[in-house]
C-alpha positions as a printed NumPy array, in Angstrom:
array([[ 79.322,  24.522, 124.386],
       [ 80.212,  25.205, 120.633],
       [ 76.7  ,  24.652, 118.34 ],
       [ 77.788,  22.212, 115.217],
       [ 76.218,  23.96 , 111.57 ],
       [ 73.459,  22.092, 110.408],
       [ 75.515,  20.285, 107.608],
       [ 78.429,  19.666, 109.922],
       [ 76.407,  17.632, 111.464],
       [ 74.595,  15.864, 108.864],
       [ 77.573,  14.579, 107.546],
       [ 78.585,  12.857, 110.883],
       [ 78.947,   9.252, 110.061],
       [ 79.093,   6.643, 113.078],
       [ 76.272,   6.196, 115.512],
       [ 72.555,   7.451, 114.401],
       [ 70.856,   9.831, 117.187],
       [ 68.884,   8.112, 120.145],
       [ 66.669,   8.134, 122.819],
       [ 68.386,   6.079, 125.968],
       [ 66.397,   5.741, 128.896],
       [ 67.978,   6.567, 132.008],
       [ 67.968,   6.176, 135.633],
       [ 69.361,   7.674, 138.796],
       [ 68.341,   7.226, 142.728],
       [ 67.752,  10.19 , 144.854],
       [ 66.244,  10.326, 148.309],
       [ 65.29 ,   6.783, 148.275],
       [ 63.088,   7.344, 144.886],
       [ 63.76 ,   6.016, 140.996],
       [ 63.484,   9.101, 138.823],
       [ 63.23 ,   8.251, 135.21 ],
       [ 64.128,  10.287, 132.384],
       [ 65.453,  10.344, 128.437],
       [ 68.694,  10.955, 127.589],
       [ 69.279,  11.784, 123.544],
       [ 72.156,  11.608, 121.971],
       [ 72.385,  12.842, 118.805],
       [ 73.512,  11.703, 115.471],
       [ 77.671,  11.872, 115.989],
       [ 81.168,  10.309, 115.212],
       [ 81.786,   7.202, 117.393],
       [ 84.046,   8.098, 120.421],
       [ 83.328,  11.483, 119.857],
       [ 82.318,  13.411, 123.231],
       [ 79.591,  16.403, 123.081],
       [ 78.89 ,  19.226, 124.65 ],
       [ 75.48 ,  18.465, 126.788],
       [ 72.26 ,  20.185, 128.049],
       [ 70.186,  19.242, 131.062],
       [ 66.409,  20.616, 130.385],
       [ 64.71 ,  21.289, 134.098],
       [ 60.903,  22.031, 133.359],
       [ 58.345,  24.586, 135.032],
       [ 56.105,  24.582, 137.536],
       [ 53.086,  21.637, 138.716],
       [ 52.977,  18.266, 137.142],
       [ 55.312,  19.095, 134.264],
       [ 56.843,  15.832, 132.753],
       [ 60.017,  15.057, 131.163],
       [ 58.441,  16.369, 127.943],
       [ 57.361,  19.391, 129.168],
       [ 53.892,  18.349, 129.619],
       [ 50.952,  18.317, 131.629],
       [ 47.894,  15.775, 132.794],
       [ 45.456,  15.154, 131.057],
       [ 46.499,  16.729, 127.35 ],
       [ 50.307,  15.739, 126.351],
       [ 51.145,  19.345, 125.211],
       [ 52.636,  21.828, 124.88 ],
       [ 55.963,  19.367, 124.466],
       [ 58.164,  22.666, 125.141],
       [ 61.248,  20.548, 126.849],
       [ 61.162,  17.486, 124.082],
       [ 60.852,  20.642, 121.26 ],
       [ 64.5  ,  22.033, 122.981],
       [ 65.869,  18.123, 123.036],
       [ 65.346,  17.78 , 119.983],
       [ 66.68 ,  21.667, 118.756],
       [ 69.498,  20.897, 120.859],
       [ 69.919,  18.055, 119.2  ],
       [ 70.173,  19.211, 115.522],
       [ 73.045,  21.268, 116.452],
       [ 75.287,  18.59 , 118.052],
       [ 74.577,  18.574, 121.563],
       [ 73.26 ,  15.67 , 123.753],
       [ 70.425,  16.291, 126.638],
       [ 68.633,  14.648, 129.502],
       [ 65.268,  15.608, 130.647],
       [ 63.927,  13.695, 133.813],
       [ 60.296,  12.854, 135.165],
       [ 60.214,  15.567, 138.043],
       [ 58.791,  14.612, 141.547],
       [ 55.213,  14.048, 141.074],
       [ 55.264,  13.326, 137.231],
       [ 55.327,  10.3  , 134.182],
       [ 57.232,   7.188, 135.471],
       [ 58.884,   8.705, 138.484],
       [ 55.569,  10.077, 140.75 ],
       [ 55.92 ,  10.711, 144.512],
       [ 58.213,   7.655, 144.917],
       [ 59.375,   7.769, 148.929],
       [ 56.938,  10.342, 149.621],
       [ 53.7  ,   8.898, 148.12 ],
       [ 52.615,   7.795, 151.877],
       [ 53.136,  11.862, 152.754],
       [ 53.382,  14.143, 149.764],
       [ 53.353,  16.852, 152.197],
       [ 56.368,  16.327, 153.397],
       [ 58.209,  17.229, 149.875],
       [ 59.863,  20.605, 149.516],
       [ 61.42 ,  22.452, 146.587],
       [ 65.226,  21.599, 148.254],
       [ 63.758,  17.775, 147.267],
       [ 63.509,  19.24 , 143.615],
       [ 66.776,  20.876, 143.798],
       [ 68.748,  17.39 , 144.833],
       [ 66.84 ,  15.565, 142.391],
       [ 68.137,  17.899, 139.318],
       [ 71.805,  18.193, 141.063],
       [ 71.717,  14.193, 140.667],
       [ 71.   ,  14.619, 137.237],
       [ 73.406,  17.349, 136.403],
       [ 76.271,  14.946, 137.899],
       [ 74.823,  11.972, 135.961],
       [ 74.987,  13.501, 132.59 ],
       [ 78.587,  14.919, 133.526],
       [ 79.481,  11.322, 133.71 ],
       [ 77.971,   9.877, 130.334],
       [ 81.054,   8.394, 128.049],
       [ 79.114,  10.513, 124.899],
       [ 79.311,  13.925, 126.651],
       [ 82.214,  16.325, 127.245],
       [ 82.051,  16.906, 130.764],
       [ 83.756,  19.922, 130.657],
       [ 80.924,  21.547, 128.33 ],
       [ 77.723,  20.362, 130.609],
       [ 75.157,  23.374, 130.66 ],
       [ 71.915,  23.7  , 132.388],
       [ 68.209,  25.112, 130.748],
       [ 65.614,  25.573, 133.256],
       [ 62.295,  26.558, 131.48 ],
       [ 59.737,  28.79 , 133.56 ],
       [ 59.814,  27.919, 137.522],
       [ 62.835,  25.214, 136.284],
       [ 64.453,  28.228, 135.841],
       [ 65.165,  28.831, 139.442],
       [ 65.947,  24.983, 139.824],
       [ 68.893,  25.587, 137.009],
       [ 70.314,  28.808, 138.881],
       [ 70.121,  26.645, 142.278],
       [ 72.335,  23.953, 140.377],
       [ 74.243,  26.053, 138.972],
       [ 75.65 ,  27.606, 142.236],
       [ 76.24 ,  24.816, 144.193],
       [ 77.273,  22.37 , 141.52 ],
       [ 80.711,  20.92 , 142.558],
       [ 81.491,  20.683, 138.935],
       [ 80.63 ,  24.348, 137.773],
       [ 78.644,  24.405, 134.88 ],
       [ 79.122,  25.786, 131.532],
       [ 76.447,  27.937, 131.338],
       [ 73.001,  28.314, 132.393],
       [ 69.881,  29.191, 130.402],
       [ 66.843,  30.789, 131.791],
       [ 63.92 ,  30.47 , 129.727],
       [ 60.714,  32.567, 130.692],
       [ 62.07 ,  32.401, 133.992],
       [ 60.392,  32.628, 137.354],
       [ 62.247,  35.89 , 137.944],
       [ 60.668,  36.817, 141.123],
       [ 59.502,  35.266, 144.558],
       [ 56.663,  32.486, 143.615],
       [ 53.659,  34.011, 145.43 ],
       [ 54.538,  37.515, 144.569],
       [ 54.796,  36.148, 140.453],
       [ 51.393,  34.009, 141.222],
       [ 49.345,  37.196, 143.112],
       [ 50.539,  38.831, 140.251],
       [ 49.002,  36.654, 137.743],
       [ 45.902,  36.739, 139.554],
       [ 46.101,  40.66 , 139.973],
       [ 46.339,  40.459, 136.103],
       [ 42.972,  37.989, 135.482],
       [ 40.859,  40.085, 137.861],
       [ 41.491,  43.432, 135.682],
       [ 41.088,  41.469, 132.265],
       [ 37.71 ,  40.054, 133.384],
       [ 36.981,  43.66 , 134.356],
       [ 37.691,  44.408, 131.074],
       [ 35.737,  42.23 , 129.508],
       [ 32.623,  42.841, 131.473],
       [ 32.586,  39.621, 133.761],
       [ 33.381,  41.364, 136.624],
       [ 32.724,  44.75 , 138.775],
       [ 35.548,  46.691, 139.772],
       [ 34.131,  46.64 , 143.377],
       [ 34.716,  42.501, 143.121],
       [ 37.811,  43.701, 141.492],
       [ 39.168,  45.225, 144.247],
       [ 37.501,  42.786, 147.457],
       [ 38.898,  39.457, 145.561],
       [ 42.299,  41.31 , 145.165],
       [ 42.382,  42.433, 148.53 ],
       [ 41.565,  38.561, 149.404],
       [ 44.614,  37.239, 147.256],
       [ 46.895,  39.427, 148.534],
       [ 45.809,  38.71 , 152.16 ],
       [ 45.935,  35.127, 151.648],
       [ 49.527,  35.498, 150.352],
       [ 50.884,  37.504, 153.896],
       [ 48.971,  34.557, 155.486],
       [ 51.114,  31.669, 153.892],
       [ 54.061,  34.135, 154.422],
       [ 53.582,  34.645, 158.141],
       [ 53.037,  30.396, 158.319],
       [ 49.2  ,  31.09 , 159.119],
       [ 45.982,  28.937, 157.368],
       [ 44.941,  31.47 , 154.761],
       [ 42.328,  33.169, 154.757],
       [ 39.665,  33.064, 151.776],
       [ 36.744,  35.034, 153.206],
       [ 35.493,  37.088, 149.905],
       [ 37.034,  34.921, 147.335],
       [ 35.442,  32.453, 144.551],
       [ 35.315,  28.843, 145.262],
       [ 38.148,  28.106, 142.523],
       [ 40.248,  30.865, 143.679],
       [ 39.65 ,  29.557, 147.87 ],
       [ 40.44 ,  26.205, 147.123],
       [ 43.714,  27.239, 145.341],
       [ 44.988,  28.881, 148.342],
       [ 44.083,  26.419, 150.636],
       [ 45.485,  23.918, 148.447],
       [ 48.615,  25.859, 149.113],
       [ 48.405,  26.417, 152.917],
       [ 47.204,  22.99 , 153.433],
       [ 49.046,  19.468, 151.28 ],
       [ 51.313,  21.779, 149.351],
       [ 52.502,  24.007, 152.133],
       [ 55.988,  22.639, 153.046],
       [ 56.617,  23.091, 149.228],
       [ 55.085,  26.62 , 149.077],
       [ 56.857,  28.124, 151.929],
       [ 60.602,  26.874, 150.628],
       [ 60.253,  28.042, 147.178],
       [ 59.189,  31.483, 148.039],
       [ 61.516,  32.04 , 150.256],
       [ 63.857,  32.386, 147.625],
       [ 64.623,  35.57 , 145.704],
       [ 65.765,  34.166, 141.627],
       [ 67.909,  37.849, 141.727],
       [ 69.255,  36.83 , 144.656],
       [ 70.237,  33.219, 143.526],
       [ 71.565,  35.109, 140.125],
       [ 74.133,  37.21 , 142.612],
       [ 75.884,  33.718, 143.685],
       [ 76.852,  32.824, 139.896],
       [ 80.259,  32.277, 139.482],
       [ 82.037,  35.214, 137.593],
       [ 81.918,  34.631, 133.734],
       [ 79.433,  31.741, 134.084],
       [ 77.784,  31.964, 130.37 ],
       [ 74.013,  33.009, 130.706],
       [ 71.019,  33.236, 128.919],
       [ 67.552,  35.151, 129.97 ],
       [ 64.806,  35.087, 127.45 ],
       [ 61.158,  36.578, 127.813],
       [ 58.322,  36.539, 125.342],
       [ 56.532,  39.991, 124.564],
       [ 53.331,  37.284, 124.209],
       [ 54.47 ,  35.477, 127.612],
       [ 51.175,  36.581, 129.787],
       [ 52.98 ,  34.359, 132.746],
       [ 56.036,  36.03 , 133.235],
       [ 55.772,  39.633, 131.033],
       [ 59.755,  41.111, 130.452],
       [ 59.089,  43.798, 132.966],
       [ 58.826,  41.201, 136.018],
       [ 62.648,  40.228, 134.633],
       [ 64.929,  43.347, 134.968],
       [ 65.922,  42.555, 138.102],
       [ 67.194,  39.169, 137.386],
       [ 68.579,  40.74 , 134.39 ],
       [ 70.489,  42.974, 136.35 ],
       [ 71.36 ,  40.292, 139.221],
       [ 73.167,  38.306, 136.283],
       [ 74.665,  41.769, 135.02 ],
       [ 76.274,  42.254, 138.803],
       [ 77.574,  38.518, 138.813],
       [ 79.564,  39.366, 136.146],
       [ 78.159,  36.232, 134.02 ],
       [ 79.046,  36.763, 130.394],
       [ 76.281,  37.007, 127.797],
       [ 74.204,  36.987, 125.902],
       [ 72.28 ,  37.904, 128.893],
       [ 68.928,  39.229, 128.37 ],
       [ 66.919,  38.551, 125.425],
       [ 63.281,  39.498, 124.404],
       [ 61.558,  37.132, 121.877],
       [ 59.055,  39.267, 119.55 ],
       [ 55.868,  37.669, 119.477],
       [ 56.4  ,  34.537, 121.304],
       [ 54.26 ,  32.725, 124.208],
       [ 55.718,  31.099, 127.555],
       [ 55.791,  28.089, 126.033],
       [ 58.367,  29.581, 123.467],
       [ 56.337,  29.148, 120.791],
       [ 54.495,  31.744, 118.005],
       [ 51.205,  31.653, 119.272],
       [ 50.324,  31.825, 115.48 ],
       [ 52.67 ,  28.639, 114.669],
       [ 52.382,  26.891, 118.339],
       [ 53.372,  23.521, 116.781],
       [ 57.308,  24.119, 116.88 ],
       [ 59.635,  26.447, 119.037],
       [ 59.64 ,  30.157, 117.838],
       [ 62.623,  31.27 , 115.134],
       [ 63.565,  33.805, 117.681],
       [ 63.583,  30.809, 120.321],
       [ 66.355,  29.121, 118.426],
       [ 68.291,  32.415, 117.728],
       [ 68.583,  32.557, 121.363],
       [ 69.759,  29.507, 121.788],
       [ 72.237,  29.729, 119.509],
       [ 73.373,  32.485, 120.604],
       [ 73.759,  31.276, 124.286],
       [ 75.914,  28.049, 122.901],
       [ 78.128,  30.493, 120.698],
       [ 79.533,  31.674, 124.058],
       [ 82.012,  28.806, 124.556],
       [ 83.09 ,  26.368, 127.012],
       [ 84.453,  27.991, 130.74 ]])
């Protein structure tokens, strides 16, 4: 994927830029998503981006129930955009237009493979649109769609450009979320809310919960807070199936299975309190060992998960949009 300059593309005459709605059948269910196409030169074909988003109810935008923020994947559709190339972005399982479709009647039977044929289907969809050069079709996976894009990516029949891992879930999900948790517990220390004693009996909780769901037993949430108890057995109990798939993936070990000289992109925020650049060096490395050409691993100065300046959170971070730029300037396979 070559990035068009700025004026380059301005002075495209033809067909304006557009939002096309789109949709594609998967496992019985609709999914729904937007397909833009920007401003170009009719019968011109582009080089084209499909935006995978993170974790929960994320929509096609990025967002979440009940607020419509923080808009992170529409913000890349639309950077992507200004330099020339078309994307689709898709309602996920359980989000916007598409919901639980076939598996409304028993959500609990939906797994994260479910997730990874739903964004294969869309990866093969956008291959096919007349506007887009299928030759030039990358993948951007955003947070826990990060993993999804690195799943496509290796199993795609048609291999893919490149793939861009933004704030990535760079390590196995319940190690990255007893992590998290690990990190609230010592900043409520911190701030007086808590005793270190509680400190250390909820953190002994979350960590015995997690070999629980790992060795395929209820957790158990003796000694934990009622928020923190019905999380886990949120995750033991309707969400389980899901739980158990994801984690039992390794991202590094995903990264290994890259074909050689795939172009790749890793970014992490130094204000990303999700996913801090330390938890990253191994996929970093994983991507180093597969041989995947750069730009590799990137660290954005002062910017959040959701790519943003937390100081400017309205539009994606200048050192967002270097990176990206920087991923398309390493060209087509």
């Amino acid at each position: 994927m070559g990035a068009l300059p700025a004026a380059a593309v301005r002075s495209e005459v033809g067909v304006p830029a557009t939002d096309r709605e789109i949709t594609f059948t998967v496992d019985g269910t609709v999914t729904y998503g937007t397909l833009h196409i920007p401003v170009h030169r009719r019968g011109r074909q582009m080089p084209a981006v499909l935006l995978l988003p993170g974790s929960g109810p994320t929509d096609r935008n990025g967002d979440q129930p009940p607020a419509p923020t923080p808009h992170t994947l529409a913000k890349l559709a639309e950077a992507l955009g200004r330099d020339g190339a078309v994307s689709m972005r898709f309602d996920k399982y359980g989000t916007g237009r598409t919901g639980l479709g076939a598996y409304a009647g028993n959500p609990e039977t939906i797994d994260y493979p479910a997730f990874v044929r739903q964004a294969d289907a869309a990866y093969r969809l956008l291959a096919d649109q007349p506007e887009v050069d299928r030759r030039a079709v990358r993948l951007i996976g955003h947070s826990e769609g990060a993993l999804t894009a690195l799943q496509v990516a290796v199993t795609a029949e048609s291999r893919a450009a490149g793939v861009g891992l933004l704030q990535p879930l760079a390590q196995r999900f319940l190690d990255v979320l007893a992590r998290q948790l690990h990190d609230q517990l010592a900043a409520a220390v911190a701030a007086g809310q808590m005793s270190r004693q509680e400190q250390r009996t909820i953190g002994r909780a979350v960590d015995r919960a997690v070999a629980d769901l790992r060795a395929h037993r209820p957790p158990d949430t003796t000694g934990m807070p009622p928020a923190l108890a019905a999380l886990f057995q949120a995750l033991g109990g309707p969400n389980r199936r899901y739980v158990e798939t994801i984690d039992a993936l390794d991202p590094a070990s995903v990264a290994l299975r890259l074909p050689p000289r795939t172009p790749a992109l890793l970014t992490c925020g130094t204000a990303d309190q999700q996913i801090p650049c330390h938890t990253t060096t191994r996929l970093a490395t994983a991507l180093e060992r597969a041989h995947t050409r750069g730009p590799g691993r990137i660290v954005l100065f002062d910017v959040a998960h959701d790519l943003t300046d937390p100081a400017n959170p309205e539009v994606l971070a200048p050192a967002t949009l270097d990176a990206l730029h920087r991923f398309a300037r390493h060209g087509t396979r």
